[in-house]
C-alpha positions as CSV (number, residue, x, y, z in Angstrom):
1,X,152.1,75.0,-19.7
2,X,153.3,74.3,-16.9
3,X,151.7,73.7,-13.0
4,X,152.9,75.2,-10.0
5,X,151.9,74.6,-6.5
6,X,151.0,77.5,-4.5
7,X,150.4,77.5,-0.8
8,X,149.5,80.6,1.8
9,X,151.5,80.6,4.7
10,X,148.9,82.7,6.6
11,X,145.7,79.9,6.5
12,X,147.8,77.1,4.9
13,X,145.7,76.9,2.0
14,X,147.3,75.4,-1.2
15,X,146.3,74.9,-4.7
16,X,148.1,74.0,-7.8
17,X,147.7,76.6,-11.0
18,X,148.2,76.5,-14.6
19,X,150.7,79.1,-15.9
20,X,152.4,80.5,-18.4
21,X,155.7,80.6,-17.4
22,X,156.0,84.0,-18.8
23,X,152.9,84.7,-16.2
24,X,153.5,86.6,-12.7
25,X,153.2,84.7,-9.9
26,X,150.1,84.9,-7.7
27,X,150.9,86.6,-4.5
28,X,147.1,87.0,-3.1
29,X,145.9,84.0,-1.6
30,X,142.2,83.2,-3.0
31,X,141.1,81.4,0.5
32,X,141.7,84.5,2.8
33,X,142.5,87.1,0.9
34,X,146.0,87.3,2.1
35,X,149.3,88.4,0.8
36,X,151.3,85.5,1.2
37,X,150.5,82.8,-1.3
38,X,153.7,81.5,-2.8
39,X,154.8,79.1,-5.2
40,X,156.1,75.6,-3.7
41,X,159.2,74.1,-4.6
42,X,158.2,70.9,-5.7
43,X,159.6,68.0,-7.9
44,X,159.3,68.0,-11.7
45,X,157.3,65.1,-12.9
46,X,157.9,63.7,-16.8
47,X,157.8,60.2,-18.6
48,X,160.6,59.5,-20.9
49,X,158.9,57.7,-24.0
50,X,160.3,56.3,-27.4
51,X,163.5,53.9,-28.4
52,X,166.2,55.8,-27.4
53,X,169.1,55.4,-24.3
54,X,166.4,55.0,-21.8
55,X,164.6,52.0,-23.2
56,X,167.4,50.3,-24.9
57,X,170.1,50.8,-21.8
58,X,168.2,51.2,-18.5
59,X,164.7,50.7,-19.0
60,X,164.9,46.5,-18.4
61,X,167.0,47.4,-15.1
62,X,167.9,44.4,-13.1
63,X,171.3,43.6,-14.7
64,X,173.0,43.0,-17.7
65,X,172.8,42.0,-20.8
66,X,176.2,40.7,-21.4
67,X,176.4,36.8,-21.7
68,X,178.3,34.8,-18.8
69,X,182.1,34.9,-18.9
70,X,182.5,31.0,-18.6
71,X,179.8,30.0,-21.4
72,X,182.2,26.5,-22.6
73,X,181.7,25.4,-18.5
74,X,178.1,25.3,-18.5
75,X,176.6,21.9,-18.0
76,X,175.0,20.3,-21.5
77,X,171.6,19.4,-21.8
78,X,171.9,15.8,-20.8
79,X,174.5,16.1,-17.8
80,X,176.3,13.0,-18.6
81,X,178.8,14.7,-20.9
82,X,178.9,12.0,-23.4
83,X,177.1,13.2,-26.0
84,X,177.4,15.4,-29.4
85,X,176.6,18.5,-27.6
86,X,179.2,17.9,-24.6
87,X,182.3,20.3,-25.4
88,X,185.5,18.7,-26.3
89,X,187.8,18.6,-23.7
């Protein structure tokens, strides 16, 4: 079920309530009796959870995955070029 946020806009008292959403909506204000208690728009709150696009595309954010585009100009292990790991040039 969800939870809406109610507010009166005659004593500015608000409150967040547990409905159906099938429910009616409240319209007396349980502070002061009034007639003007509304729902709030407000922003919907969730979690995505699992292994699917989220966590496998976006979830590491930053940057990407992809490896560098110059891989063969990267500097060997021993910087002096001369041994079995240097590339052939």
């Amino acid at each position: 079920m969800p939870i809406y946020a109610y507010k009166c806009s005659s004593c500015q008292f608000e409150q967040d309530v547990l409905q159906k959403i099938s429910d009616e909506p409240l319209h007396v204000c349980p502070h002061c009796g009034a007639e003007t208690f509304a729902k709030q728009l407000t922003a919907a709150g969730f979690q995505l959870k699992g292994s699917g696009w989220y966590a496998t595309d976006f979830k590491g954010g930053g940057g990407s995955s992809k490896p560098a585009k110059d891989d063969a100009k990267v500097a060997p292990p021993c910087g002096g070029g001369a041994c079995p790991a240097c590339p052939v040039e």
